[in-house]
N, C-alpha and C positions, 0 to 999 in steps of 0.2 A: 272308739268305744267298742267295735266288735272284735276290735284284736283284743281287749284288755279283760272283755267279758270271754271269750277263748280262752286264754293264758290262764285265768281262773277258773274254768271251768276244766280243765286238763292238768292244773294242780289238782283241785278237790278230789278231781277223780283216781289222780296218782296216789296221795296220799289215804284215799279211803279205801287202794285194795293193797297196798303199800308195806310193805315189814316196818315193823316201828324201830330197826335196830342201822344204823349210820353200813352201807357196803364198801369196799377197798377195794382196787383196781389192784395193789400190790400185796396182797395178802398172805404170799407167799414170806414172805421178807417180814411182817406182821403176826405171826402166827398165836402168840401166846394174847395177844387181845380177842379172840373170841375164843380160845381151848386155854384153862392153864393146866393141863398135862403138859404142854407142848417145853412147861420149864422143864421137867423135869428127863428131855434131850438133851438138854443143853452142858456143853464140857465148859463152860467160862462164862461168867455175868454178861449181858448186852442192853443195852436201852435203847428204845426207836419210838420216835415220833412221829406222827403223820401227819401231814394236812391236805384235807379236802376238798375243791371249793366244784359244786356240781352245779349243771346248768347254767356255766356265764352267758350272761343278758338278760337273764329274768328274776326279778324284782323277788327277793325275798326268799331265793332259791338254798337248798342246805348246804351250809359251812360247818366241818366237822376238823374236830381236832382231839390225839390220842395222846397218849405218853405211858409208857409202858418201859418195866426193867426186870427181870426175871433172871436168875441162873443158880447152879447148885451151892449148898450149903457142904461146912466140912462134913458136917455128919452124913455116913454113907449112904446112896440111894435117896436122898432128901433136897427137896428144892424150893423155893422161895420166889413172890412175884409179887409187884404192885402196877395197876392201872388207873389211870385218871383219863377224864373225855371228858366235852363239851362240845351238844350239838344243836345246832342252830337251825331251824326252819320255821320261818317265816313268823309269825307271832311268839311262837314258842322255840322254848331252850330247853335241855336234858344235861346236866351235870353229875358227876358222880367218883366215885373210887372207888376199886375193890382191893385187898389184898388174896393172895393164895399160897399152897402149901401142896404140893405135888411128891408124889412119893415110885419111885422105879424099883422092876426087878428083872434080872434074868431072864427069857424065857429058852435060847438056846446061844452057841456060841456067837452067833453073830446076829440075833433078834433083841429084841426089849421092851419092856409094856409100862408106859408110866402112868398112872391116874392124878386127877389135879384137881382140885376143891377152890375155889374163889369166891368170897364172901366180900357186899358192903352197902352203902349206901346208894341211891341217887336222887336227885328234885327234877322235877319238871316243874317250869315257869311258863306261866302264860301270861304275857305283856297284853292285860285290857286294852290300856292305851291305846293298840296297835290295831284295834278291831271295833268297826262300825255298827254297834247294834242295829238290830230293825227296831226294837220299841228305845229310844233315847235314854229313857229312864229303867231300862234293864241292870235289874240287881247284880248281876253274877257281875258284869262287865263294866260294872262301874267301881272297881276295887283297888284298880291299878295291877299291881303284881300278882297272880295267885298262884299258888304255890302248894303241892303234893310231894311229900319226902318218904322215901319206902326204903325200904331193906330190898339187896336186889341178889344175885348170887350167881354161879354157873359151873357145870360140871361135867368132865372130858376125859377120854384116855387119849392115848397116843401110843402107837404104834410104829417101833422104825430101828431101821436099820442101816449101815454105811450108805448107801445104794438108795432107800424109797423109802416111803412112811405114809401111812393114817391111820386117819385120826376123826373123831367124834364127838361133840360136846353137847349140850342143850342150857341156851340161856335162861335169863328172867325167872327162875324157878320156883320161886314164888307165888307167880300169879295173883301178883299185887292189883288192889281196886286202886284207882287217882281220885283223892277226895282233896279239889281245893280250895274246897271252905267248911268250918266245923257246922256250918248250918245244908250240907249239899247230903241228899237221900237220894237213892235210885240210880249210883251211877253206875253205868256199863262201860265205865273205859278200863278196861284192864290192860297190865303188863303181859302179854304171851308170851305163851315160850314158843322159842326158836330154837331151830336144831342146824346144826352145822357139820358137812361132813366134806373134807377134808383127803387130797392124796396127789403125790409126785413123786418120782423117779429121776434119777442122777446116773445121764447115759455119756461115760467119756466115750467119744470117738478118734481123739488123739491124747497127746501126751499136753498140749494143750486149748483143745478145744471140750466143752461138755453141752450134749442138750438135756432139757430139765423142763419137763410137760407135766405138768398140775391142773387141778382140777377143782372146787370148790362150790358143793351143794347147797344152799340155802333154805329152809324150810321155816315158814312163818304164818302158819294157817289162821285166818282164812284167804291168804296173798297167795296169790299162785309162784310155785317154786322159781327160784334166781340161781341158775347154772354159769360159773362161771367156767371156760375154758382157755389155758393159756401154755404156750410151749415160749423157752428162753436160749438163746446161745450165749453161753458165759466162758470167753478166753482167756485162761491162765489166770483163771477163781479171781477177777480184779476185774474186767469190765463186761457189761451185759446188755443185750437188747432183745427185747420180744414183740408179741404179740399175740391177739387173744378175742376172745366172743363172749360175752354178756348177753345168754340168749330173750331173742326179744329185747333187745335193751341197748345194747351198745358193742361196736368192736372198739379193741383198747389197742394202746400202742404204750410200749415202755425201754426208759434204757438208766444204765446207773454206772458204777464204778464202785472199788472199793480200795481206799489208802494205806498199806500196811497191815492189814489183818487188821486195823481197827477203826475204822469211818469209813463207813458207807451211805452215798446219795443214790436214791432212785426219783424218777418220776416217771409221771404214767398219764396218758391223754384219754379220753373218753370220745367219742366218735359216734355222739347218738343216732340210733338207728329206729327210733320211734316218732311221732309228730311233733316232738318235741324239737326236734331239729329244724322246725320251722321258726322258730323263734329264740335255740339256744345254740352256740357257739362249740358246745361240748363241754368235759368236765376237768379239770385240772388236780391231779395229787402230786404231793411233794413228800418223799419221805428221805430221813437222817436216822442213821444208826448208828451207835459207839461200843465197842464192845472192850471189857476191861475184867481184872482178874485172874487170878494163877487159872490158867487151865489145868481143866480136869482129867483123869482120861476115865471114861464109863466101863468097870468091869462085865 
């Protein structure tokens, strides 16, 4: 009974100082799911899925999963993107789509600045079922399913060149209330916005070797900021391994490959480094990329 009153009490307290928005160990590889400027890089369509299963061994822990495809349009400097998610912690779910519309230009011979608009839905679901009121006969919790559908949105440039790039975004931009029931007044749960900042460099030091150190700031107030840091050795643009620090949070470990210029596997280990590790295994992601289409070349 004291480990299980622990374990919940070191959720509640995760999640009450917590970003409300799913983190990625491989985000590098993921970029246009929190920025879509980041289509409007891109010389040829790609699609990458993620999955995320965090904290194995504890009950009820978040399973996230992405799907994302983005790349240029004929029409010049113009680019196109669609995402879908679905995130899972513990009573509740967060489902959604956006689409986006990113537009580049110029800014010297070898620089380039895209901006990227992303507009759409999402529901959060809260499974009553799954939650034990204190008074038995509590209204809210005796509904079964309840459910808040809001319009959600997000907006970024991106900065980049042969060699390095960033990049900035801010989600949620809305700052949607969750009302999940037409009889609920006074609610304080809103969507925040989160800001996301973004940046790495591409250091060959042979004709086949390159290192690639990135970097990835998180801002989600009132949660205190998620810095993530990671450097990669990638041999002859086909196979990769790294490593990395989630500060306060976790060191990551990751390695991938890539077949043909067009299918790429990654995965990436979590290595909690909080009290969490008392009780959890660490985190597991898995990502698949395809990438398809005339390439482009970017004037």
């Amino acid at each position: 009974m004291k480990t299980y009153t622990l374990i919940a009490a070191l959720l509640i307290c995760g999640f009450a100082k917590a970003q409300q928005l799913p983190q990625f160990t491989q985000y590098m590889f993921n970029q246009y799911a929190f920025n879509p400027a980041y289509a409007g890089s891109q010389t040829n369509w790609e699609a990458v899925t993620n999955n995320r299963y965090q904290w194995i061994g504890i009950t009820d822990a978040p399973r996230t999963f992405t799907l994302s495809a983005s790349g240029p349009l004929k029409k010049e400097n113009l680019a196109l993107g669609g995402y879908v998610y679905t995130d899972v912690v513990g009573p509740t779910r967060r489902l959604g789509f956006q689409t986006s519309m990113a537009y580049t230009f110029r800014i010297t011979e070898g620089i380039q600045l895209s901006f990227g608009l992303s507009l759409g839905f999402n529901q959060w679901i809260l499974d009553a079922d799954k939650i034990t009121a204190y008074h038995a006969d509590d209204f809210y919790f005796s509904n079964g399913l309840l459910k808040s559908f809001d319009p959600d949105g997000k907006f970024g440039f991106y900065l980049f060149h042969d060699d390095w790039y960033f990049g900035a975004s801010i989600e949620q931009i809305f700052h949607d209330k969750l009302s999940f029931l037409s009889t609920q007044v006074g609610s304080e749960s809103y969507l925040e916005d989160h800001y996301y900042f973004q940046g790495g460099y591409d250091l060959a030091i042979s004709d086949n070797w390159e290192i690639q150190p990135s970097v990835l700031l998180k801002l989600g107030l009132p949660a205190p900021p998620k810095l993530d840091l990671n450097v990669r050795a990638t041999y002859k643009d086909m196979i990769w391994g790294g490593a990395g620090i989630r500060v306060r949070d976790a060191v990551t470990v990751m390695a991938g490959f890539k077949y043909r210029e067009t299918l790429s596997v990654g995965y990436a280990y979590d290595i909690t480094t909080t009290d969490l590790k008392n009780y959890s295994s660490g985190s597991h992601e898995i990502l698949l990329g395809i990438t398809f289409g005339d390439r482009k070349t970017r004037r």
